[in-house]
PAKOLLUM-233431 format. One record per residue (C-alpha): y, x, z. Coordinates in steps of 0.02 Angstrom, whole numbers, padded with zeros to 5 digits, always signed. Each point is the difference from the previous one (the first is absolute). Example, Ala and Ser with C-alpha at 12.3 -4.5 7.8 and 13.67 -1.06 7.14 Angstrom:
BEGIN
-00225+00615+00390;+00172+00069-00033;
This chain:
BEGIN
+00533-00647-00912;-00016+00124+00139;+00062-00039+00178;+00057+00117+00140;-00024-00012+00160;+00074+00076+00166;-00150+00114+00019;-00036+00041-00181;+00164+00082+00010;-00033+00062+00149;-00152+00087-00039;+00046+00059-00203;+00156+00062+00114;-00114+00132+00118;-00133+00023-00158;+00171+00076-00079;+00057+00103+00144;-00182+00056+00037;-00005+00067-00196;+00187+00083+00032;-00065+00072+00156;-00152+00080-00072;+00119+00091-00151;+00095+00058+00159;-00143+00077+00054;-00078+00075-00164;+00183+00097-00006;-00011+00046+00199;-00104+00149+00003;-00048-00027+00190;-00001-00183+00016;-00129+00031-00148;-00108+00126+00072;-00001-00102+00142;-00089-00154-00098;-00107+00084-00091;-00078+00075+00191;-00026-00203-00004;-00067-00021-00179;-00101+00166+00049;-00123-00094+00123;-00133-00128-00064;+00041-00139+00109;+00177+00025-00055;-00028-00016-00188;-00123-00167+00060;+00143-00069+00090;+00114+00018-00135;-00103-00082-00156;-00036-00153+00144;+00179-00015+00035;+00048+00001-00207;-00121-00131-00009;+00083-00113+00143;+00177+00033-00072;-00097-00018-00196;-00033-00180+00055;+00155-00042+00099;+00107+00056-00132;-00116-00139-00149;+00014-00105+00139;+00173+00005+00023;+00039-00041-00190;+00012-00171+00009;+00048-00143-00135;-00012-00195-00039;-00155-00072-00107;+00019-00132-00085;-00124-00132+00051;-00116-00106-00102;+00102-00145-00028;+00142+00128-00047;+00135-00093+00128;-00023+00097+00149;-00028+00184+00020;-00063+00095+00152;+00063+00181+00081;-00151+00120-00030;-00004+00182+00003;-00097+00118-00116;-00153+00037+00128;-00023-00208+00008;+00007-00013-00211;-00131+00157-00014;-00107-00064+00137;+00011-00173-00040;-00196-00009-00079;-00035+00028+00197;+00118-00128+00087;+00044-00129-00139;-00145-00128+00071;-00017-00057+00184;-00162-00077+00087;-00001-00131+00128;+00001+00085+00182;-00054+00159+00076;-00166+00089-00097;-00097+00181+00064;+00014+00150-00091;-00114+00014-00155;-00030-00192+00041;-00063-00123-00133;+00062-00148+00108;+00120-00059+00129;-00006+00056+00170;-00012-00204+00073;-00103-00146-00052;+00053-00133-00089;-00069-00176-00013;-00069-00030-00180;-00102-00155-00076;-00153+00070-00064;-00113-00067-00145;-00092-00124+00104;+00185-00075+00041;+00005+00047+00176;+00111+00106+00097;-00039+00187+00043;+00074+00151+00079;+00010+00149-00100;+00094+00164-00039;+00066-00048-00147;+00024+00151-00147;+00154+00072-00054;+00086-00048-00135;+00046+00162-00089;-00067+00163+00069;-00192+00043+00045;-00159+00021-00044;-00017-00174-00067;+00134+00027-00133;-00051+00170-00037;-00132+00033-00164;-00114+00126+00125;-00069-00121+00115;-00060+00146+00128;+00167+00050+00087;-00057+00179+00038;-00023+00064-00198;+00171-00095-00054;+00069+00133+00147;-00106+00146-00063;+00068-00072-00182;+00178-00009+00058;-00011+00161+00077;-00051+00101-00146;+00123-00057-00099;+00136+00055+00106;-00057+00141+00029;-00005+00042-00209;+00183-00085+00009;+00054+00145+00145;-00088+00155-00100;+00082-00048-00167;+00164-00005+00117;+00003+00142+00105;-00070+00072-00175;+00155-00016-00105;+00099+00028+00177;-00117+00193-00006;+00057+00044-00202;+00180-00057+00019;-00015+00124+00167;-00086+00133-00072;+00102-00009-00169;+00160+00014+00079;-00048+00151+00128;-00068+00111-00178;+00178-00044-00065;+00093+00049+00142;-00118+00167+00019;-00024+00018-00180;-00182+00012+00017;-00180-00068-00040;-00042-00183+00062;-00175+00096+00061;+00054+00152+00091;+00095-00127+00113;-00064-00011+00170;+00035-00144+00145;+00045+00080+00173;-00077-00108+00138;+00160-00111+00019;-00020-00030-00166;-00170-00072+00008;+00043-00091+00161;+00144-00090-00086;-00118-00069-00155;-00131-00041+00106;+00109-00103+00109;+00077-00073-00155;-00170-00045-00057;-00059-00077+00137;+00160-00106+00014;-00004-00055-00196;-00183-00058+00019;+00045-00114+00152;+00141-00069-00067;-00120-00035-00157;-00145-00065+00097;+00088-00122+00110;+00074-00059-00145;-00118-00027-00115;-00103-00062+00174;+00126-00133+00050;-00007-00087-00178;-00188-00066+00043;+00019+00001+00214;+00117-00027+00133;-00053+00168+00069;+00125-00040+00158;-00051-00164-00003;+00131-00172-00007;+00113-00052+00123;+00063-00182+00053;+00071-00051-00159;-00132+00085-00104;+00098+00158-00051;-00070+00167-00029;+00011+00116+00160;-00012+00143-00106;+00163-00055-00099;+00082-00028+00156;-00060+00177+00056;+00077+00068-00149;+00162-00087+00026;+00024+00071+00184;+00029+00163-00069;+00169-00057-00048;+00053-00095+00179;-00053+00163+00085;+00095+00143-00100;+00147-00122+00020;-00007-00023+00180;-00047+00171+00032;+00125+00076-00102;+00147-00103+00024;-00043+00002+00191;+00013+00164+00002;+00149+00031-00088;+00082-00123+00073;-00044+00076+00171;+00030+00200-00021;+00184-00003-00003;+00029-00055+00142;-00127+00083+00105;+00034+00156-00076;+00193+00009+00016;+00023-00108+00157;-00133+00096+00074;+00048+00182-00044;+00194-00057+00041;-00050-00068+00175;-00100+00147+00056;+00144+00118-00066;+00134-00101+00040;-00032-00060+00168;+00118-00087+00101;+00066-00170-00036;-00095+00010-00157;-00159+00016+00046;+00024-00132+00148;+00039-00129-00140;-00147+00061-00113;-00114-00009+00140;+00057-00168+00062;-00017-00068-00189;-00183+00062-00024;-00052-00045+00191;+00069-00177-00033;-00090-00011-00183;-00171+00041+00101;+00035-00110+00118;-00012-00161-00116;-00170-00038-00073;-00017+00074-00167;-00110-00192-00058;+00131-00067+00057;+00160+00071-00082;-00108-00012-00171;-00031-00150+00028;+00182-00084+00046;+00058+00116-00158;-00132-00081-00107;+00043-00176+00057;+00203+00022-00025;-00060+00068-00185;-00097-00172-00012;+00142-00123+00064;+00139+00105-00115;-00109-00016-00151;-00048-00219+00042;+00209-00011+00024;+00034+00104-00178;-00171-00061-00126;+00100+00026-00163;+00010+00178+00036;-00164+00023-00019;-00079-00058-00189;-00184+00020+00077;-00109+00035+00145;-00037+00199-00063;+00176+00032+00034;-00013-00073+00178;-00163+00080+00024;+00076+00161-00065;+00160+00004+00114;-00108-00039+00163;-00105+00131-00051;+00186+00123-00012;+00036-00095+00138;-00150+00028+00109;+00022+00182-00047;+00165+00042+00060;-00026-00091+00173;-00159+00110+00028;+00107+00151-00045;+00142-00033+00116;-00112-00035+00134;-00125+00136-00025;+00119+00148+00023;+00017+00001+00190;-00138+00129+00018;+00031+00132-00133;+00192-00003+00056;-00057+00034+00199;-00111+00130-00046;+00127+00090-00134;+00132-00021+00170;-00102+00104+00112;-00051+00127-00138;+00169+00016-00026;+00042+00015+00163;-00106+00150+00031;+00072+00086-00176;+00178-00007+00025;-00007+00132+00145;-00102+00119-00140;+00111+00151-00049;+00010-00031-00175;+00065-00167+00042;+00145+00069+00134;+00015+00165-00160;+00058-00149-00113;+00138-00075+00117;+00057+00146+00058;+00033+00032-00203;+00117-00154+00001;-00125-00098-00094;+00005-00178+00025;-00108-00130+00098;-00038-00137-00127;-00037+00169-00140;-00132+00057+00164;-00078-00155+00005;-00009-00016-00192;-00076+00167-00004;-00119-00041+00143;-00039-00147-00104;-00060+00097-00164;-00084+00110+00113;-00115-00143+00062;-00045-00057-00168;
């Protein structure tokens, strides 16, 4: 059964404008020309297939649902990520351990054959060379790498014909005479190199804790993997959280003036006046003592750790907008003396339909 939280609505909800948003701009002929000056420039098409992987794995991550336990009683909240990454993450080792380690970081006390006491690093449980078939630790990389590198070029291989089989379609010509322009090649490449990562961690982390374990003896680089999520969510909610009000109270106070902007200034002076750790913090805590004083509104501890995630975001968004809105004041300061500005109310047109316009200007 699947199970929604706050932000998995949250982020399917700007996946789905971001998708509307790019047909607006395949039908607006300048917005259009304008991205593909973006898409034109190598770093921009690199950018762009490292962002689609972020969102790629925020978006399985976000898919969560319960599984059913062994004893078939309970059931836990997982998401899609945790059920196809579960060969990495499903067993957990005593205590901290080094990258590429076969043992635990600390000693333990151990009774040896003799019967006495000794100190030693004891061996991991599940992961290293000691539980590997290749004893030497350098060919079972060399191995692993070959491998996923065969797994990439049969990949980007079938990725290539689908490519080049839809482009003779659409120019009703010969799969051969078709030539890559240097974009082209950059995209593939970069797409290459990404699927042959993705394939040699992978295939890595089923033999090592290439990251190494932390306290409780879980994979780093799972918990790597599963940051991806907490920092599109906080980035992205921060910021959208944020934007309205800096833009319009900040465009409005600089055009405005007067009483206005004396009460938007005193709001965003008194905001930076409080210590931002602080206000997150006292938020955070209210959060805590509402959900102790209400417990059967919450059926497990994902959906508390999911709303003080939502939570956390939406205090760092209406805290973080002080500086955007003071600079947008003074720009807009200095543009409502500009002629086209004073053109447009000497037409009659109206203040909040300048500052709109101002707005979609900015953007």
């Amino acid at each position: 059964m699947f199970v929604f939280f706050l932000t998995d609505i949250f982020f399917f909800g700007v996946l789905t404008l971001l998708i509307l948003y790019s047909l607006y701009v395949y039908k607006t002929d300048d917005i259009r020309l304008t991205w593909v000056k973006v898409f034109s420039r190598k770093s921009g098409i690199i950018s762009s297939l490292v962002l689609i992987l972020f969102l790629l794995i925020t978006a399985i991550d976000s898919i969560h649902f319960k599984k059913r336990s062994n004893n078939a009683q309970t059931s836990e909240v997982i998401s899609l990520l945790d059920y196809l990454m579960e060969p990495i993450y499903i067993n957990y080792e005593k205590s901290y351990s080094a990258p590429f380690s076969s043992y635990l970081y600390s000693k333990e006390t151990v009774i040896n054959k003799e019967g006495k006491e000794e100190r030693v690093f004891s061996p991991l449980k599940y992961k290293g060379d000691l539980k590997n078939n290749v004893s030497n630790r350098l060919l079972n990389v060399i191995l692993v790498f070959i491998k996923a590198f065969f797994i990439s070029i049969l990949i980007i291989s079938m990725i290539l014909l689908s490519y080049l089989y839809f482009v003779s379609r659409l120019k009703l010509g010969s799969i051969i005479n078709i030539k890559f322009t240097s974009n082209e090649k950059v995209f593939f490449v970069t797409l290459n190199i990404i699927i042959f990562l993705l394939s040699f961690l992978y295939l890595l982390s089923l033999d090592y804790y290439i990251l190494g374990t932390d306290k409780i003896g879980l994979d780093v680089f799972y918990k790597s993997i599963k940051s991806v999520r907490t920092g599109i969510i906080i980035g992205t909610l921060t910021t959208i959280v944020m934007l309205p009000f800096a833009i319009f109270l900040g465009i409005a106070a600089g055009y405005l003036g007067g009483l206005f902007d004396d009460l938007i200034q005193y709001l965003y002076t008194t905001i930076n006046s409080i210590p931002s750790v602080l206000l997150v913090a006292s938020a955070i805590l209210m959060l805590q003592v509402y959900m102790s004083n209400n417990p059967g509104e919450f059926q497990s501890i994902y959906e508390r750790a999911d709303l003080r995630l939502f939570f956390l975001c939406l205090i760092l968004g209406l805290t973080s907008w002080t500086g955007l809105c003071r600079l947008l004041r003074a720009e807009s300061l200095k543009l409502k003396s500009v002629e086209y500005i004073k053109a447009a109310e000497i037409f009659g047109l109206k203040r909040i339909s300048i500052i709109v316009i101002t707005i979609q200007m900015k953007k």
